[in-house]
Structure formats: C-alpha cells, structure tokens
C-alpha positions in Angstrom: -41.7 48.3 43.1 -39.4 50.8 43.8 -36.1 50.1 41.7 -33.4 49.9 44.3 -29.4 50.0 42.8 -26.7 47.5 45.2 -23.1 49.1 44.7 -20.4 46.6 45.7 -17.1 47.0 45.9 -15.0 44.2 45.0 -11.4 43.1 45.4 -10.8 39.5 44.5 -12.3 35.8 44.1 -14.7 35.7 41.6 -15.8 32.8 42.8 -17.5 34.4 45.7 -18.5 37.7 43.6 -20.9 35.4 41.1 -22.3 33.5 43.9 -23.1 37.3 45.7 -24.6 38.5 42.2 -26.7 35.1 41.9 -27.8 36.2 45.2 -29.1 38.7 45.2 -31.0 38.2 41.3 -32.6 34.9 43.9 -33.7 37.4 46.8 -33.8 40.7 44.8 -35.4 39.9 42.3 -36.5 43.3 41.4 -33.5 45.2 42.1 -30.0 46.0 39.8 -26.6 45.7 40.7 -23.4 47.9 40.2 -20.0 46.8 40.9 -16.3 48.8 41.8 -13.4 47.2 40.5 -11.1 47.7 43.3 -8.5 45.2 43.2 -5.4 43.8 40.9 -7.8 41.9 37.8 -8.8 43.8 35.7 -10.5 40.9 34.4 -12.2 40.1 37.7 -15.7 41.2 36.6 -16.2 40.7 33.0 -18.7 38.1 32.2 -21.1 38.7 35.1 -23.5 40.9 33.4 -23.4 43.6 35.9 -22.4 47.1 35.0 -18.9 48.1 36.4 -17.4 51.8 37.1 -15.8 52.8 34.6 -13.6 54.9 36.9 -12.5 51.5 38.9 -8.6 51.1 39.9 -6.9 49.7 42.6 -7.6 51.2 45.3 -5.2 51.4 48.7 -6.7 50.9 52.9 -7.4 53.1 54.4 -7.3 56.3 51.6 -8.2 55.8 48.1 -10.7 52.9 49.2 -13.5 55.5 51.0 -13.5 56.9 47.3 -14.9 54.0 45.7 -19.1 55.4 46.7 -18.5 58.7 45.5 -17.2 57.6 42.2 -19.9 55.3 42.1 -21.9 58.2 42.4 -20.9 60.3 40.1 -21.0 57.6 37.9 -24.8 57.1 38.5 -25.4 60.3 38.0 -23.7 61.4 35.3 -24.8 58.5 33.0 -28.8 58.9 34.5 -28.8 55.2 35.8 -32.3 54.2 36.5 -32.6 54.2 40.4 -34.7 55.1 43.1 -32.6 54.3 46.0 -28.6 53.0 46.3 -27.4 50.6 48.7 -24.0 50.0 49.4 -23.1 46.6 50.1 -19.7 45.1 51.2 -18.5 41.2 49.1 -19.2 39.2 51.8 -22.7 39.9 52.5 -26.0 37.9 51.3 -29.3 38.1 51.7 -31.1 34.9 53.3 -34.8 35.4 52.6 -36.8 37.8 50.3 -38.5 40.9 51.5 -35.5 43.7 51.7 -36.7 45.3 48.6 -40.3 45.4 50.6 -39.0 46.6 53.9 -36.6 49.2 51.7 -39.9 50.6 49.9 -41.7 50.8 53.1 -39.3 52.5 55.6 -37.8 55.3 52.8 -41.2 56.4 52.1 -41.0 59.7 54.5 -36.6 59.9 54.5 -33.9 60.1 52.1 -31.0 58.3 54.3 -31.0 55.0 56.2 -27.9 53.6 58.0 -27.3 50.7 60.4 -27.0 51.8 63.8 -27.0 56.3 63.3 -26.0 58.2 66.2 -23.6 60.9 67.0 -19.8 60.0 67.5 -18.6 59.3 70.7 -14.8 59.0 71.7 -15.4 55.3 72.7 -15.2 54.5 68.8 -12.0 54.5 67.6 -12.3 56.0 64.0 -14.0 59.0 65.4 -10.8 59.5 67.4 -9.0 59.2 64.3 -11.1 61.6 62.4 -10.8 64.5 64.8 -7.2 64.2 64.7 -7.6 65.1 61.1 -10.5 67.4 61.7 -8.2 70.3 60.2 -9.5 68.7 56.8 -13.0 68.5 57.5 -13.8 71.2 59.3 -14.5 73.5 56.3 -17.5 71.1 55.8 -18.7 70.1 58.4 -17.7 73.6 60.9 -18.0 71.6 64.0 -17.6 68.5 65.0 -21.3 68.7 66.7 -22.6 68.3 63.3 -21.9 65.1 62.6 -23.1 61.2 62.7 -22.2 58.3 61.9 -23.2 54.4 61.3 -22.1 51.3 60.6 -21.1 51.0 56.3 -23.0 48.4 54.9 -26.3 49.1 54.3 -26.2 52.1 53.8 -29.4 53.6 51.7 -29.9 56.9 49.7 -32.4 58.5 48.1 -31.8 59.5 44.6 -31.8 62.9 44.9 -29.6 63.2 47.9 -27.5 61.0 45.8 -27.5 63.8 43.1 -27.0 66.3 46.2 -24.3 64.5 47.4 -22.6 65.0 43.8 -23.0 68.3 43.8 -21.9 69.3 47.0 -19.0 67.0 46.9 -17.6 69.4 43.9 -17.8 72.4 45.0 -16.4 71.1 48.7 -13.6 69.1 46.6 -14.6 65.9 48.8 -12.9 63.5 47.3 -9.2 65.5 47.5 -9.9 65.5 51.1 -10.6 61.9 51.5 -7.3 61.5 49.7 -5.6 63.3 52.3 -7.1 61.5 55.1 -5.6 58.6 56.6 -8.9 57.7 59.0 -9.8 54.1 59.1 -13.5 54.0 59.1 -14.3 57.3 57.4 -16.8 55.8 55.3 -18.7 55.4 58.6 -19.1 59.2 59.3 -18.6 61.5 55.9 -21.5 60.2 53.9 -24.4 59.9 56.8 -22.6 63.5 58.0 -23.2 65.0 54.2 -26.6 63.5 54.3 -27.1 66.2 57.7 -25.4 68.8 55.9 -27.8 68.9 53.0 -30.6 68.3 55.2 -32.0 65.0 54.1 -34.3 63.4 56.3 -32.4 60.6 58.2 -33.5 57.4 60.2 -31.8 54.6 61.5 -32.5 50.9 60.4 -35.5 49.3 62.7 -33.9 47.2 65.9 -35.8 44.1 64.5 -33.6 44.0 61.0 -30.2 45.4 61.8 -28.9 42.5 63.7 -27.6 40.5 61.4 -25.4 43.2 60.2 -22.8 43.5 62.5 -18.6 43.9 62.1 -17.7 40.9 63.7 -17.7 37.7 64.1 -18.5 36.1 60.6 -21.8 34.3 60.5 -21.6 30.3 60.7 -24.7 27.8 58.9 -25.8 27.5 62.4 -26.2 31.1 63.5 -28.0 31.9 59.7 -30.4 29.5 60.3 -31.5 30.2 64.0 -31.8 33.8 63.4 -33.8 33.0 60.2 -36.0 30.9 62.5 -36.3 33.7 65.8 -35.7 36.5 63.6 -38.4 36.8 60.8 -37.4 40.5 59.2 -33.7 39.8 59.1 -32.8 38.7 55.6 -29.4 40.4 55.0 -26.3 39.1 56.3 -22.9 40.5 57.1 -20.0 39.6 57.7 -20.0 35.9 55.8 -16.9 34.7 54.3 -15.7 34.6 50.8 -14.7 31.3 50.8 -17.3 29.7 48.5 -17.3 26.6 50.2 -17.7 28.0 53.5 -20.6 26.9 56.0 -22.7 29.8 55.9 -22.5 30.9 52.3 -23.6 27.2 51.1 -26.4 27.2 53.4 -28.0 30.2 52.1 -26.7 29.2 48.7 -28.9 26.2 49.4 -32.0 27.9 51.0 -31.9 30.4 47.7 -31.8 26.7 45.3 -34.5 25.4 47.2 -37.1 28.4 47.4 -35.9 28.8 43.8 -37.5 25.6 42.9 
C-alpha cells in the first residue's frame, strides 16, 4: 500500500480533533497523519500521538492561514517524512467507509496532482475575482492569468516529488511573502493546483462518482451520510460535518466506524 500523509489544519475543540484522528486510524488504517497548530492552545494537540509542525502559530483569515500547506511542506521535506502522497484535509471532515487509501493508489498511478472539481477560473467564482485584483502579485509566477486552475481545497492530493517541487520553486519565487501580501479569500483554491501546472505535473480531477460528498455547503446531517452511503458506493469522505462532537452526522459515522470495528 502506498503510504499516503493527511495534513490537517486545526484551530480549536479537541474534542472533535481526537474523534477526526480516531477516524481516520478506523478507515485509514494504512495511512499517517500530520497536524497544523493554527489556533490560540498551544496545548490543543499534545497527547494525540500525531506529529505537529513545528512551525505552527496562530494563523489570521484570509492571509497567514493559506500558509499553513506550504509550511507543512517544507516541513515534510526537510525532515524526509515517509510519504508517497499528501492530502490536505479540513477539521470537519470524516471518512464513512474504507477504501480511500485504495481509490488514492489507483487513480495517482499515471498523475502527480488530484483536486476536487479542477477547471480553469471563471469570473462567476468569487475568489478568482478577488485574485485578479491582486494579480500584480502573482503575475511574476504565473505570467498570465490563462495559466491557471483551480479546485475546491479539501482533498487535495500530491505526489511526493511535486511536493518536493513545490518546495523548491516556492523559494526561489518567495511564495509564501506573496501569500502574505495577499488579502484573497479562497487562494488556497487556485495557487497550489496553479504551481502544480507550472512545474508541469500531470493533473486530473477527482472521478464524478467520489467527489460528491465533498462539497462547501450545507453540512452533512445522519440522514444525508447514510443515503449517500447506501446510493453512493465509492463516496467515503465527507465534508463539511460539524465539530460539535455530539452532532448528528459525526456520531453516526462515529457509530458505523465502532461497529465495522467490531
């Protein structure tokens, strides 16, 4: 198997953080996690067992926060972490079945990106308006704005060595001083497929029959989970489900994970 590496970027209830990490150890069994410290505790993951950036501070909507993969990243890299593919995931997603690390394995074989919903920009989308008017920043790496996609954040997959590409280029291009400067909401969603184009990494877009369940809006009720697990049989992960550990959704799936557990 393949070893695939989740990043997630937390902010807050622990709570719902442990029940993520138990998870995706029930679902992804085969798979390691990483998280990003990104709120006011510094305490807020010690004693999970997962590894946590040792660059993570507080970080600020909409700047500092569409730092948070590449210092993961560098991070990775740096430090040689054992990985064959990253995922970024968001805190309130979970998986609802097995067979993501399976689907992951088979669809990277002949690409290096994968993102939920690829396509070129359009001015219907609201953070591509606000990225142009800041294209002043970008356009030194990306030289027109024809050169770039984007996708929807979570789920996000790279191959290791655009990963290590990505590190590389983001130096010399001083990547992350930009982002700093840019007050875009929804960057995330176009400079990291974009780079992926730059460096010529062979891209692909997430299979209709999985990327439904991974939406923006509206969070996911018990209900919705368990009829899409029913019509849906290659959806397993789920986003947007609230943090609340006692919500609907999360202790149906919390449930389902006990039970096949068993």
């Amino acid at each position: 198997m393949s070893k695939i590496c989740f990043a997630i970027l937390v902010h807050n209830n622990k709570k719902s953080l442990k029940d993520m990490i138990d998870n995706i150890r029930r679902f992804c069994p085969h798979s390691s996690i990483v998280l990003y410290n990104g709120g006011d505790d510094p305490k807020l993951c010690r004693g999970l067992g997962v590894p946590v950036c040792p660059t993570s501070k507080k970080l600020v909507y909409p700047t500092s926060i569409s730092t948070y993969m590449l210092e993961v990243m560098d991070w990775l890299v740096d430090t040689d972490y054992k990985f064959d593919y990253l995922i970024n995931l968001d805190s309130d997603c979970l998986f609802a079945r097995k067979g993501f690390e399976s689907f992951v394995k088979k669809e990277m074989k002949k690409c290096d990106y994968m993102g939920v919903r690829v396509r070129p920009p359009t001015d219907d989308w609201l953070p591509y308006r606000n990225f142009k008017k800041e294209w002043a920043i970008w356009k030194p790496v990306f030289k027109k704005k024809e050169n770039l996609l984007c996708c929807f954040n979570v789920g996000q997959i790279y191959r290791r060595r655009l990963v290590e590409k990505i590190v590389r280029v983001s130096k010399s291009l001083r990547v992350r001083d930009k982002l700093l400067r840019t007050r875009s909401n929804g960057i995330v969603e176009i400079l990291y497929v974009s780079l992926a184009r730059k460096l010529g990494a062979r891209i692909k877009r997430y299979p209709s029959s999985v990327d439904g369940s991974i939406r923006y809006r509206p969070h996911f009720t018990a209900g919705e989970v368990k009829r899409t697990l029913r019509q849906k049989p290659r959806h397993s992960l789920f986003h947007p489900i609230y943090r609340d550990i006692g919500n609907d959704a999360r202790v149906a799936i919390r449930n389902r994970a006990n039970r096949q557990g068993k």
